[in-house]
C-alpha positions as CSV (number, residue, x, y, z in Angstrom):
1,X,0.0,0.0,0.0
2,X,1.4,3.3,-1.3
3,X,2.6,5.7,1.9
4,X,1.2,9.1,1.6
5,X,3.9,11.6,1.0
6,X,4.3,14.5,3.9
7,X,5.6,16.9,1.8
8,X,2.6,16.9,-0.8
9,X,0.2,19.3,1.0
10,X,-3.2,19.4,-0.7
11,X,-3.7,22.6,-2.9
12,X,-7.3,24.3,-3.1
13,X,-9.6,22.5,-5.3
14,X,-8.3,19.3,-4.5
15,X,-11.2,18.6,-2.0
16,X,-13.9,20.2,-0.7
17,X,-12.7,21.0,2.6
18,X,-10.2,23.1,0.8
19,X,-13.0,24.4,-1.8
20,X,-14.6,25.9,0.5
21,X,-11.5,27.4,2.6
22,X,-11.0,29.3,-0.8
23,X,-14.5,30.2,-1.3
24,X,-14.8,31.7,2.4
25,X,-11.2,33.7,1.5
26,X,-12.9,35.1,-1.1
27,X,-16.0,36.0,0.4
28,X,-14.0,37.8,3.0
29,X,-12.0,39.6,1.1
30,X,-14.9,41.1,-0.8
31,X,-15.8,41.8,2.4
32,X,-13.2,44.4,3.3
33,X,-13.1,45.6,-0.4
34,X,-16.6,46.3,-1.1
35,X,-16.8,49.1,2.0
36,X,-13.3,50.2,1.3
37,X,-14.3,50.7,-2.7
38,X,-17.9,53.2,-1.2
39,X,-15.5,55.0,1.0
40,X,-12.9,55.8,-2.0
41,X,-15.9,56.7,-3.8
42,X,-16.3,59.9,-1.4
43,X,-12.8,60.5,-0.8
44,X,-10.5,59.9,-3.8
45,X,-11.5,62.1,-6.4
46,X,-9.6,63.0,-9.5
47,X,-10.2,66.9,-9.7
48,X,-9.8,67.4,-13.4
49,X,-12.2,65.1,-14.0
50,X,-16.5,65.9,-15.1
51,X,-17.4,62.7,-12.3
52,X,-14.6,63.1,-10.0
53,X,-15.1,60.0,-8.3
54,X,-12.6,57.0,-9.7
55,X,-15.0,54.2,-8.2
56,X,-18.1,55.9,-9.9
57,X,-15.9,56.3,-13.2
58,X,-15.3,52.8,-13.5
59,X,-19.1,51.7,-12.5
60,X,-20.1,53.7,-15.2
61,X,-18.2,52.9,-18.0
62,X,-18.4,49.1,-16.9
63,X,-22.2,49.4,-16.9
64,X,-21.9,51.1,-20.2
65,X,-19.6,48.6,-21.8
66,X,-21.5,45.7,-20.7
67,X,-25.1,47.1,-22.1
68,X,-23.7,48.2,-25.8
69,X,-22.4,44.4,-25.9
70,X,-25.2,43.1,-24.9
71,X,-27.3,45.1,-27.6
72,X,-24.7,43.8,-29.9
73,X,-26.4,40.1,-29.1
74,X,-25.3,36.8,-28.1
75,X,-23.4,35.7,-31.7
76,X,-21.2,39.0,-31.8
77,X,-19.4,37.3,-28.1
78,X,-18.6,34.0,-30.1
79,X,-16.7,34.7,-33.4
80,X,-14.9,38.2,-33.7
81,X,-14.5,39.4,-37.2
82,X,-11.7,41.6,-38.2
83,X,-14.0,44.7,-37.9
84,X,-15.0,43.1,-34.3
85,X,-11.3,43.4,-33.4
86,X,-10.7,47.1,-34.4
87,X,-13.9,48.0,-32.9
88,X,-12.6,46.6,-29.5
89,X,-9.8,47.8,-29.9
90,X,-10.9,51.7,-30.8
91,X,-13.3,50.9,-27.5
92,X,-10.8,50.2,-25.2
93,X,-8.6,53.2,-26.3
94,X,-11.7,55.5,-26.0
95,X,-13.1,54.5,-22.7
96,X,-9.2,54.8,-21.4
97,X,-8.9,58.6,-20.9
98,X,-12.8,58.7,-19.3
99,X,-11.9,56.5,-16.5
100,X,-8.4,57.2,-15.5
101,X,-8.8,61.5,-16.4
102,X,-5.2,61.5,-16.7
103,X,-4.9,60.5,-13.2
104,X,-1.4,58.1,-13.0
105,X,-1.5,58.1,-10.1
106,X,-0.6,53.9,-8.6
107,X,-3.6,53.8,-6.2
108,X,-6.6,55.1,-8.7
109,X,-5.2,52.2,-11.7
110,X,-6.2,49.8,-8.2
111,X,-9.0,51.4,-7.3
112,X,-10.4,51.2,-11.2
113,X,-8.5,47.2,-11.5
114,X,-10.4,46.6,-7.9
115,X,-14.3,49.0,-8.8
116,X,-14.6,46.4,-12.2
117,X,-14.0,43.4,-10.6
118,X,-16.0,43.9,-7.6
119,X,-18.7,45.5,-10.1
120,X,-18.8,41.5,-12.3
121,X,-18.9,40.0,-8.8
122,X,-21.5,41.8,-7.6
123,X,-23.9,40.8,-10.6
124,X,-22.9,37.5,-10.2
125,X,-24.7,37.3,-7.2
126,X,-27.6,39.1,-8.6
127,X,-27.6,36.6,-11.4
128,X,-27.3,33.7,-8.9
129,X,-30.5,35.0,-6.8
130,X,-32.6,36.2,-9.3
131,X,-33.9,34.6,-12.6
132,X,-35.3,37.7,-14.0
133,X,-32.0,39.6,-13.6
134,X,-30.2,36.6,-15.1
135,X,-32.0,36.3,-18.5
136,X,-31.8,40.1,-18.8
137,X,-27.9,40.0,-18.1
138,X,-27.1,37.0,-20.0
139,X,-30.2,36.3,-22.1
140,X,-31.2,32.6,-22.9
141,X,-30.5,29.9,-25.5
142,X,-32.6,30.4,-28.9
143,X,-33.8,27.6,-30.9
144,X,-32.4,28.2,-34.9
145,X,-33.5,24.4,-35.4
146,X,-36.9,22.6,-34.1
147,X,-37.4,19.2,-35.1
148,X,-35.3,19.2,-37.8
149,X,-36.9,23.0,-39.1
150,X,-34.8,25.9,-39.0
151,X,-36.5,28.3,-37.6
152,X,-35.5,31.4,-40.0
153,X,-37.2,34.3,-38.0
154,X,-35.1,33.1,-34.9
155,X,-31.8,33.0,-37.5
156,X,-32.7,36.4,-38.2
157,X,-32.5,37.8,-35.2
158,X,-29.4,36.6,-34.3
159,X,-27.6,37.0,-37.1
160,X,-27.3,33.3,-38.0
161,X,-26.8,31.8,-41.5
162,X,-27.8,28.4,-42.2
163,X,-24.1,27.6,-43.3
164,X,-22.9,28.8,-39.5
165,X,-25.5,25.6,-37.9
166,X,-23.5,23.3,-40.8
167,X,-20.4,24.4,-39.8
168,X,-21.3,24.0,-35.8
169,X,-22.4,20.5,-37.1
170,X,-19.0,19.8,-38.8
171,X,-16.9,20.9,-36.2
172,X,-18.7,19.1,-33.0
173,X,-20.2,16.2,-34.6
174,X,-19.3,15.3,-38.2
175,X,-22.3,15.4,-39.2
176,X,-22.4,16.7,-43.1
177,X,-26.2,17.6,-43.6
178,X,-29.4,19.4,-42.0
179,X,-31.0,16.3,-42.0
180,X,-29.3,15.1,-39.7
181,X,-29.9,17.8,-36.9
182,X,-33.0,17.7,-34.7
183,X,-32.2,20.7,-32.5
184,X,-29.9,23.5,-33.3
185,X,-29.5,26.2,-30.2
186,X,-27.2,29.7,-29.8
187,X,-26.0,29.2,-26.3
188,X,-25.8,32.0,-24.3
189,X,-22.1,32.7,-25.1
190,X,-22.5,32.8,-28.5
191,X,-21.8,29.2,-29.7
192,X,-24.4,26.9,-31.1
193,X,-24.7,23.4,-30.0
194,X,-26.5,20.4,-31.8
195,X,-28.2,17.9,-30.9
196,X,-28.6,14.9,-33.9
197,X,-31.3,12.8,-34.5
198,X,-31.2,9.5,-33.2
199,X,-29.1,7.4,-35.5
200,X,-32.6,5.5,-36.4
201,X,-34.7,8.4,-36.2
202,X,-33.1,10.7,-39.3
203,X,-34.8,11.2,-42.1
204,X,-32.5,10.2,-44.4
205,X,-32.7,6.6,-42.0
206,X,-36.5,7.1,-43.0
């Protein structure tokens, strides 16, 4: 029987005991940093600047961010074109200057680093306790194919050709033809996942 080695400590994620060590650790350090982020958002102002507050800044532009790419829909977070990439990239320059208002200063690039994260947590946990809030943040799955049917008016609204459901077919599956997909859905991250007919069920079986 193998001897357990006493130099190999466990590292978190390894069981649950130490799963939930790191959960708690992270729990309490949003603890601290939450309160600490509302007070800096009183007290450490960047004069120059039309919102002076860094935390409120950063809010702000991450609210704003996060609503124009989620009026761009669900495909536009899956495959970036090259006109995707320059427009992130002309985005990231442009939003750069609004939060920082020239302010170099070490402490306000943590505060801004410390105001988005905390922001993403915080509606993760709005996401996790309510349903509403979660199919508004993230949307839900649409069905392009029913039954074998694409459904074209879904495919329209999401910006969906019938050649991008073959080539989700080709690339999971194998599978060569429409015939041989019973459901096609846009997951809410932008990929589409199939499900095939069962092997006797196809049409082309039929």
């Amino acid at each position: 029987m193998p001897t357990r080695r006493s130099g190999n400590k466990p590292k978190f994620g390894d069981s649950e005991r130490y799963d939930r060590i790191a959960h708690n650790l992270r729990n309490g350090a949003w603890a601290v940093i939450v309160p600490a982020l509302i007070v800096a958002a009183f007290f450490w102002n960047s004069p120059d600047a039309a919102i002076p507050s860094v935390v409120v800044r950063a809010f702000l532009i991450y609210a704003f961010v996060l609503l124009v790419m989620r009026l761009a829909g669900k495909r536009t977070l899956a495959e970036m074109s090259t006109f995707d990439l320059v427009v992130i990239l002309i985005i990231s320059e442009a939003i750069q200057p609004a939060m920082t208002a020239d302010d170099t200063r070490m402490t306000t690039a943590v505060l801004l680093v410390l105001t988005i994260l905390a922001t993403d947590a915080m509606l993760g946990l709005v996401k996790e306790r309510s349903q509403t809030a979660n199919r508004l943040l993230d949307d839900i799955p649409t069905v392009l194919v029913k039954e074998g049917k694409l459904r074209r008016e879904a495919m329209a609204r999401e910006r969906i050709e019938e050649d991008d459901i073959l080539e989700a077919a080709r690339e999971k599956l194998g599978l060569d033809s429409l015939d041989q997909i019973r459901f096609a859905l846009l997951e809410r991250t932008g990929g589409i996942s199939i499900i095939p007919w069962p092997t006797e069920s196809t049409p082309r079986a039929r």
